[in-house]
C-alpha positions in Angstrom: -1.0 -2.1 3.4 -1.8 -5.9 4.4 -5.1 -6.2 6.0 -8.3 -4.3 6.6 -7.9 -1.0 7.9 -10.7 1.8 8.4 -10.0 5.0 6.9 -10.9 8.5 7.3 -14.0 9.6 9.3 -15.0 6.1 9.5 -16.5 6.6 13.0 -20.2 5.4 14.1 -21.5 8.9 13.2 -20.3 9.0 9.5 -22.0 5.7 9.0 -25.5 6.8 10.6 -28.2 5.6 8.6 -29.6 8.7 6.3 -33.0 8.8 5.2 -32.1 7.8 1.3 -31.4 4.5 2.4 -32.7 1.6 0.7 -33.7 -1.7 3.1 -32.1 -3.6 0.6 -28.4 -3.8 -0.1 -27.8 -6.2 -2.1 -26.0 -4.1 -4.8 -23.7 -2.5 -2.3 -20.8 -5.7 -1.9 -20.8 -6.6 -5.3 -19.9 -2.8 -6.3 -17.4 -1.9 -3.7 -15.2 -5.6 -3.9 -15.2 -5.0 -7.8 -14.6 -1.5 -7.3 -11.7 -1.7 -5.2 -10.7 -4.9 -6.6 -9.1 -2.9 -9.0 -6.2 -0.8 -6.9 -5.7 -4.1 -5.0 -5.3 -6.3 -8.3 -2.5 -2.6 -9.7 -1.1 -2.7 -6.5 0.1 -6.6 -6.6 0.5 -7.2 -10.2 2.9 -4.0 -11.5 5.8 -5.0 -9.6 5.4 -8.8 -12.0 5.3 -6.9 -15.3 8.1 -4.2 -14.9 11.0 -6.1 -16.6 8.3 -6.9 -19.3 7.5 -3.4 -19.4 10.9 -1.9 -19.1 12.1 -3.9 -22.2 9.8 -3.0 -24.2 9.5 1.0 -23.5 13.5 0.7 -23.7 14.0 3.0 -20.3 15.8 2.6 -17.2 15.4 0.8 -13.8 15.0 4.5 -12.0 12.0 4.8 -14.8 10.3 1.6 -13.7 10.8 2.8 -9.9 8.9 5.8 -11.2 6.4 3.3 -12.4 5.6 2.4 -8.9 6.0 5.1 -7.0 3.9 7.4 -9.1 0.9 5.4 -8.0 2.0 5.1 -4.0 3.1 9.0 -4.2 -0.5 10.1 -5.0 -2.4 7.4 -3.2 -0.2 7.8 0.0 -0.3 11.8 0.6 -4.2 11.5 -0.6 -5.6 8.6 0.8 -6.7 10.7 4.1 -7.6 13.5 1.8 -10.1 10.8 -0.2 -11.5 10.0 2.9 -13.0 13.2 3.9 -13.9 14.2 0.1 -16.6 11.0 0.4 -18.1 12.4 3.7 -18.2 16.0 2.7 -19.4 15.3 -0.9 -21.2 12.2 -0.7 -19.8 8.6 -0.7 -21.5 7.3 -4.0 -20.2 10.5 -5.8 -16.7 10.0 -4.5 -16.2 6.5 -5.6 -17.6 7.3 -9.0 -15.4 9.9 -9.5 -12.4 7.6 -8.7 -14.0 4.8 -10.3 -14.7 6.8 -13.7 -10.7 8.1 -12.7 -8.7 5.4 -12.1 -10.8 3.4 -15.5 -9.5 6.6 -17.7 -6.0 6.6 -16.2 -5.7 2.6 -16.4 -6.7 3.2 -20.4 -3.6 5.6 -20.7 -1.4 3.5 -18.9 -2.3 0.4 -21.0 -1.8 2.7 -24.3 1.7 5.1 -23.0 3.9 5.3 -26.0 6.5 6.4 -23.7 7.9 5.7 -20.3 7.1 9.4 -19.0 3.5 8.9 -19.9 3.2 6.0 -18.4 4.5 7.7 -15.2 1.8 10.4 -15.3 -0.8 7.8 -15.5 0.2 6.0 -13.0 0.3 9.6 -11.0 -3.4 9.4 -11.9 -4.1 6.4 -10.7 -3.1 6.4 -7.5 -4.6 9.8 -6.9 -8.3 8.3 -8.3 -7.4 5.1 -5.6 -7.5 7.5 -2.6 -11.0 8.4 -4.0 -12.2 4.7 -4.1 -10.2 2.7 -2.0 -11.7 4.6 1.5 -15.0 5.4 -0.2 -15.5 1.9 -0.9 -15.4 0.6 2.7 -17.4 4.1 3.9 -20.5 2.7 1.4 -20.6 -0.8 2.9 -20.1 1.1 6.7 -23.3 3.0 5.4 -25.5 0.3 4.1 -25.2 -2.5 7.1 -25.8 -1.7 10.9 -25.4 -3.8 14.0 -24.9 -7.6 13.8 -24.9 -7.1 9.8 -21.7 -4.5 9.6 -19.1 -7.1 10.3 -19.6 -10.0 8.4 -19.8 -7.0 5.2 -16.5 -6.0 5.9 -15.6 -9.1 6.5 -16.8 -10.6 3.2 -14.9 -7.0 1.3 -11.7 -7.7 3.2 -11.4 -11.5 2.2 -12.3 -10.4 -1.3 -9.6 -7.8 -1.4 -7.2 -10.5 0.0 -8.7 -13.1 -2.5 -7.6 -10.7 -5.3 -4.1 -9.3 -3.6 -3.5 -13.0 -3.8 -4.7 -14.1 -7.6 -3.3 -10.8 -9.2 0.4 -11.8 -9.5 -0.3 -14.9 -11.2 -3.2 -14.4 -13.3 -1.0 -10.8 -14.1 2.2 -13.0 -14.3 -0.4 -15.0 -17.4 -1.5 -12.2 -18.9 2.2 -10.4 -19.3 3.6 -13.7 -20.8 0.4 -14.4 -23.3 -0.9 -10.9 -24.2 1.6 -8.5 -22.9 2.0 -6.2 -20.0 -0.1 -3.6 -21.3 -3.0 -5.9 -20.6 -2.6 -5.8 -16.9 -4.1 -2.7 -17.6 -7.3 -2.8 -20.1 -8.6 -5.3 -18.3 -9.8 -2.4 -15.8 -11.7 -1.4 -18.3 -14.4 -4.4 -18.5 -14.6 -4.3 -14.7 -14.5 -0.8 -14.3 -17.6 -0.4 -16.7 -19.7 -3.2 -15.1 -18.6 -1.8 -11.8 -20.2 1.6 -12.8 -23.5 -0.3 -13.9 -23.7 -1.5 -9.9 -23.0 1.7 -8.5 -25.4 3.4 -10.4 -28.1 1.5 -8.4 -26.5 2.4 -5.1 -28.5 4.8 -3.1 -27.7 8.5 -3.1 -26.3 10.2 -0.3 -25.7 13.6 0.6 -22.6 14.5 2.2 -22.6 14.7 6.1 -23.6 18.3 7.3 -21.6 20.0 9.2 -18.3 17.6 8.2 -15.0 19.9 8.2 -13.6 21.0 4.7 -10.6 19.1 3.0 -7.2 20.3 4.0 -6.1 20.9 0.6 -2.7 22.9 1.8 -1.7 19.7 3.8 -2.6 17.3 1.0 -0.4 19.4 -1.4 2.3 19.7 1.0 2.4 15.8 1.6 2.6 15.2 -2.4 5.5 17.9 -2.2 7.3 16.4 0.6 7.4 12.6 -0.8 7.9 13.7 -3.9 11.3 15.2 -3.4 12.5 12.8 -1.6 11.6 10.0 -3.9 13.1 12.2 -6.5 16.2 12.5 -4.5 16.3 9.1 -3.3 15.9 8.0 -6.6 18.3 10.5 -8.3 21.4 9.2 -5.8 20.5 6.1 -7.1 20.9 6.7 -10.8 24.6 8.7 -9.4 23.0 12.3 -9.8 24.2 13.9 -6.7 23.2 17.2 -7.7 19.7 16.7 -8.1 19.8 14.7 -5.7 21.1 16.7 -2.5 18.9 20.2 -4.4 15.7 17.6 -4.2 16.4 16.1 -0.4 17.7 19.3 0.6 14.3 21.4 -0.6 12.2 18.3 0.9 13.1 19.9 4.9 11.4 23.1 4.2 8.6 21.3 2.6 8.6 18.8 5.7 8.2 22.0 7.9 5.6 23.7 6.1 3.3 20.7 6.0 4.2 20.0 9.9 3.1 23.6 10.6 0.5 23.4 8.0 -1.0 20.7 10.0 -0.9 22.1 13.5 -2.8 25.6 12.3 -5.2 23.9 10.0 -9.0 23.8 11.1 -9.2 20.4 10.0 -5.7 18.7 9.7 -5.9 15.2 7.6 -3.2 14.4 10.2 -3.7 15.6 13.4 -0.1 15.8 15.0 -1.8 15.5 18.4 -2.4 11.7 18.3 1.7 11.8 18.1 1.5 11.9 21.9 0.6 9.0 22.4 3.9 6.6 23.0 1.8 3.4 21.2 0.7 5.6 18.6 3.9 7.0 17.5 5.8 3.9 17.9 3.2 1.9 16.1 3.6 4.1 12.9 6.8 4.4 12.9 7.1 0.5 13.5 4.5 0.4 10.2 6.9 2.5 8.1 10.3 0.4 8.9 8.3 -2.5 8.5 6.4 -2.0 5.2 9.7 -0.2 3.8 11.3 -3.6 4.2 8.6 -5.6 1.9 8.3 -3.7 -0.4 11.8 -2.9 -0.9 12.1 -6.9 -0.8 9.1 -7.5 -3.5 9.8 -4.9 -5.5 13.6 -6.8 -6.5 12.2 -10.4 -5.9 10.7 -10.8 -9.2 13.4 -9.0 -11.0 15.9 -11.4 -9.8 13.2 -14.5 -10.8 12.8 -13.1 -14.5 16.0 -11.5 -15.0 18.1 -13.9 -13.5 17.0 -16.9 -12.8 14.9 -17.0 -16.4 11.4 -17.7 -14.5 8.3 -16.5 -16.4 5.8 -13.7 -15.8 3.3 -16.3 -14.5 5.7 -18.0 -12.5 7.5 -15.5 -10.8 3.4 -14.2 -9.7 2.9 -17.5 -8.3 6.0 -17.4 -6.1 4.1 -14.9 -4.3 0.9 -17.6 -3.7 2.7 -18.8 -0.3 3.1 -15.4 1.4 -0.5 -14.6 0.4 -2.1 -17.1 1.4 0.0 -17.7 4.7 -1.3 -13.9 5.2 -4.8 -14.4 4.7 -5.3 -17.8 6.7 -3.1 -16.7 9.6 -4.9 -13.3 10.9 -7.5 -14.7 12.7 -5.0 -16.7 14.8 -2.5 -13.8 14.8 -5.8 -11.8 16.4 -6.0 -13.9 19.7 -2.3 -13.4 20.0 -3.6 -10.0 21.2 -5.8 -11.1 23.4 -3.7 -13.6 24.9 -0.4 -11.8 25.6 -1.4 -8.1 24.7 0.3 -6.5 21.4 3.6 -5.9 22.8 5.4 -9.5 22.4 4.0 -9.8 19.0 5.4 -6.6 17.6 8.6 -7.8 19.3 8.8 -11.3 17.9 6.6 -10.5 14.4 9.4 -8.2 13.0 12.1 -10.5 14.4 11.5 -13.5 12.6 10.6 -11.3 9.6 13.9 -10.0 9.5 15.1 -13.6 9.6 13.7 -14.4 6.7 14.7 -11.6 4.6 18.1 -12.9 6.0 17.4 -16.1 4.6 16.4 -14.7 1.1 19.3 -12.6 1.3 21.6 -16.0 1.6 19.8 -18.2 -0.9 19.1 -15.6 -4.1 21.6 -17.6 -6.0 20.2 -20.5 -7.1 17.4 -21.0 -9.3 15.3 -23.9 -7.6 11.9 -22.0 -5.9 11.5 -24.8 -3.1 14.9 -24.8 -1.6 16.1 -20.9 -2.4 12.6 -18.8 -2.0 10.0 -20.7 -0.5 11.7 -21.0 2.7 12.6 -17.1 2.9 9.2 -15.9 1.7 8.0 -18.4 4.4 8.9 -17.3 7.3 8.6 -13.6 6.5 5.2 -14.5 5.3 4.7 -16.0 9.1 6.6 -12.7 10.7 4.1 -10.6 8.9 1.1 -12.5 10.3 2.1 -12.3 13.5 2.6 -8.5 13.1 0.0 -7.1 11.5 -3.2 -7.6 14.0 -1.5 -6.7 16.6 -0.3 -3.7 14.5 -3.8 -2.5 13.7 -5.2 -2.9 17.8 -2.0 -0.7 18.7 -3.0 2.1 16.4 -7.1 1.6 17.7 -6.7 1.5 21.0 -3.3 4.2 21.4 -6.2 6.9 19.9 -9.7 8.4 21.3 -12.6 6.6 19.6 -13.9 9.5 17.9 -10.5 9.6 15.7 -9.7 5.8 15.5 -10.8 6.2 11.7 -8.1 8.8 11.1 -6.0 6.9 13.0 -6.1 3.9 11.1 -6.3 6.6 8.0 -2.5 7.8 9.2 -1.0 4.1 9.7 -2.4 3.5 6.3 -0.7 6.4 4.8 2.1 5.7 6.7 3.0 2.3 5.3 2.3 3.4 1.9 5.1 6.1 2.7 7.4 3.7 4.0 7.2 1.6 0.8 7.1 4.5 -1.2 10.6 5.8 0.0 11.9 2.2 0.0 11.6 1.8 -3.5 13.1 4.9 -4.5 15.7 4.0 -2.5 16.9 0.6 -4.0 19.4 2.2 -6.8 21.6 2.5 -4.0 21.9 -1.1 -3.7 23.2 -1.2 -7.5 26.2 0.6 -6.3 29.0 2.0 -8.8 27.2 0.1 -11.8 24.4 2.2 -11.5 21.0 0.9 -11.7 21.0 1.2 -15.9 22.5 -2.3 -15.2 20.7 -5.5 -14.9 22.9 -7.8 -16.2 22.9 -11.0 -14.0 26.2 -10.7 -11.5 24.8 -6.8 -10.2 21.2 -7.8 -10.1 22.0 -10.7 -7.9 24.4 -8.5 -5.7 21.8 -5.7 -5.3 19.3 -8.1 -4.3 21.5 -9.9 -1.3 22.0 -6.1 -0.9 18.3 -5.3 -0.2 17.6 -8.4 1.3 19.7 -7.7 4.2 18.8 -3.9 4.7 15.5 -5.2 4.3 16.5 -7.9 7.3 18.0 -4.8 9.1 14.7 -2.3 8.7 12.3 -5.6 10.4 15.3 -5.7 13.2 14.8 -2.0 13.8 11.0 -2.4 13.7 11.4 -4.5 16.5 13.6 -2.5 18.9 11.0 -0.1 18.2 8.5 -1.9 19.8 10.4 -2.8 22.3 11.1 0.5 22.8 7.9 2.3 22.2 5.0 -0.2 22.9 3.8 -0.6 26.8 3.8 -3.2 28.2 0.5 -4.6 28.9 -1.9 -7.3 28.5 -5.2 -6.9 26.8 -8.1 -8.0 28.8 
């Protein structure tokens, strides 16, 4: 998901100073940016190499959805799971354990002689990101106190945007030079000099007294988005059969993890914050709304490459635009809050966004960057800005302060959901020619296609806000 976003048991007491401690810190940024510079730099460079990578492996378009949803599967349904493992195990332990992961599962990618391993160790990696993504920002919330603890996070967040940025371009170079399988290796260097830095972190203990991982409700959540990306996919690729057994045996799964969650000591989604108007609105806002990118970025470059005969590198540095739009515009997008309360801008943010998918969705013909893309991406770029602080206050202040960590944990999870089921869901768009095609008329249909249910989910985003939300004004 764009933007910072606390994660599990990131409250004041998990970050209380222990007594192994060091005064200094000056190890502790340098570890955690590289670190989790990594699942940002996957998470914005994959979707660049797949026509690369589905040439060359010789699969299908359903495989190379696999490709991506293998890695949100796993790192959505256990990112709130990763998040308690580093306060009940230890923080430095946790992230070396998905450091020492994700490295090994980045090697396997980068060497898959087939599509299906390439799958599982994507699988892998996403699972080894819910390790060190949360445990990342838990460290730095460790190591600085007071007046020191936001300009750290402050530094790791524009560092994590820094690389979301880069990663498409520099990936887009490495595809077109090298080859795709490089996009992975060169986790390898970082990974190992990333170790070499944690290694001189201080070791902690893991909090006493913290509540035990809710493993049932962690497998349940894999179970349930699994099916349904299976079945969403399946329809796609015209397998009805699998598809309805798959969607069909996802509703019990559903239930079980619902009820799993309301009996367990120690839910990682306590279904009581759900009663809170704001709080349900704002996730479900996050999932419509995330759903809609990634659906829309996922086809984007498919359409540059395929299509329109744009390079790796060049269809990465379309993206430069909506990145850096992001990154300069929160800060203003934050005293939008404070000005007029969350409630217009989760009204307006998702309107205009949907007008620029519209605008995409009218344009994706012709080849030129400045007159067909840079004015859609533009002005979804600018609806996303004005979205997502006021996104993230909604989900802070609609909980009790003692669970805004798993709060934020949930909206997390739940935009990684969103875009999981999103992408599964784009064979649809290929219609009767099945998503085996790419061949330039049905790629260029199926992307007007998803453009405009992508300008459709943002429209619904907004009525749900303007449903949902209260109307107030933050003081």
């Amino acid at each position: 998901m764009v933007g910072l976003h606390r994660l599990p048991c990131e409250t004041p007491e998990a970050h209380r100073p222990s007594e192994t401690a060091p005064a200094s810190t000056r190890w502790v940024l340098p570890a955690t940016i590289l670190g989790s510079s990594m699942t940002f730099i996957d998470g914005s460079v994959v979707n660049v190499a797949l026509p690369a990578m589905q040439r060359s492996l010789e699969t299908t378009f359903g495989t190379m959805q696999w490709v991506v949803n293998g890695y949100m599967l796993t790192l959505a349904s256990l990112i709130l799971l990763g998040g308690s493992a580093g306060d009940l195990f230890g923080r430095r332990r946790t992230f070396i354990i998905g450091l020492a992961g994700f490295a090994a599962a980045s090697l396997v990618c980068g060497l898959a002689p087939s599509a299906i391993w390439l799958v599982v160790a994507r699988l892998a990696q996403g699972a080894a990101a819910a390790l060190l993504t949360p445990a990342s920002l838990a460290i730095i919330g460790a190591a600085y106190h007071g007046d020191g603890r936001g300009p750290a996070i402050g530094t790791w967040a524009a560092a994590a945007a820094l690389t979301t940025a880069l990663g498409p371009p520099l990936g887009g170079w490495l595809v077109d030079v090298v080859g795709w399988r490089s996009i992975f290796f060169i986790n390898l260097p970082i990974a190992a000099v990333t170790l070499l830095l944690a290694m001189r972190l201080p070791a902690d203990r893991g909090i006493e007294g913290c509540d035990p991982l809710d493993r049932s409700g962690a497998l349940l959540a894999v179970l349930s988005l699994g099916l349904l990306s299976y079945g969403l996919i399946a329809l796609g690729e015209g397998a009805r059969l699998a598809a309805v057994f798959a969607i069909g045996a996802a509703v019990p799964a559903v239930w079980l993890f619902i009820r799993t969650e309301t009996r367990a000591k120690a839910p990682m989604m306590p279904l009581a914050l759900f009663r809170n108007a704001d709080f349900s609105g704002a996730n479900a806002l996050t999932i419509l709304l995330y759903a809609a990118l990634s659906g829309a970025l996922f086809l984007l470059p498919y359409l540059l490459i395929e299509v329109h005969g744009y390079s790796a590198m060049a269809a990465g540095a379309a993206f430069l635009p909506f990145s850096a739009i992001l990154g300069l515009g929160s800060r203003w997008s934050g005293g939008l809050v404070e000005q007029f309360g969350a409630r217009p801008p989760l009204i307006i943010g998702p309107a205009v966004t949907a007008a620029g998918y519209a605008i995409l969705g009218l344009s994706g013909e012709g080849a030129n960057y400045w007159i067909n893309f840079l004015p859609g991406l533009t002005v979804v770029s600018v609806g996303m800005t004005i979205s997502i602080a006021p996104l993230t206050t909604t989900v802070f202040d609609s909980a009790p302060d003692e669970k805004s960590g798993t709060a934020s944990g949930i909206n997390n999870a739940a935009a990684r959901a969103g875009s999981l089921l999103a992408v599964a869901a784009l064979g649809l768009a290929f219609g009767a020619s099945g998503v085996g095609s790419v061949e330039d008329g049905v790629l260029a249909h199926a992307y007007m296609v998803v453009m405009f249910a992508a300008a459709a989910l943002a429209g619904f985003s907004a009525l749900t806000a303007s449903m949902t939300i209260k109307r107030r004004v933050a003081n």
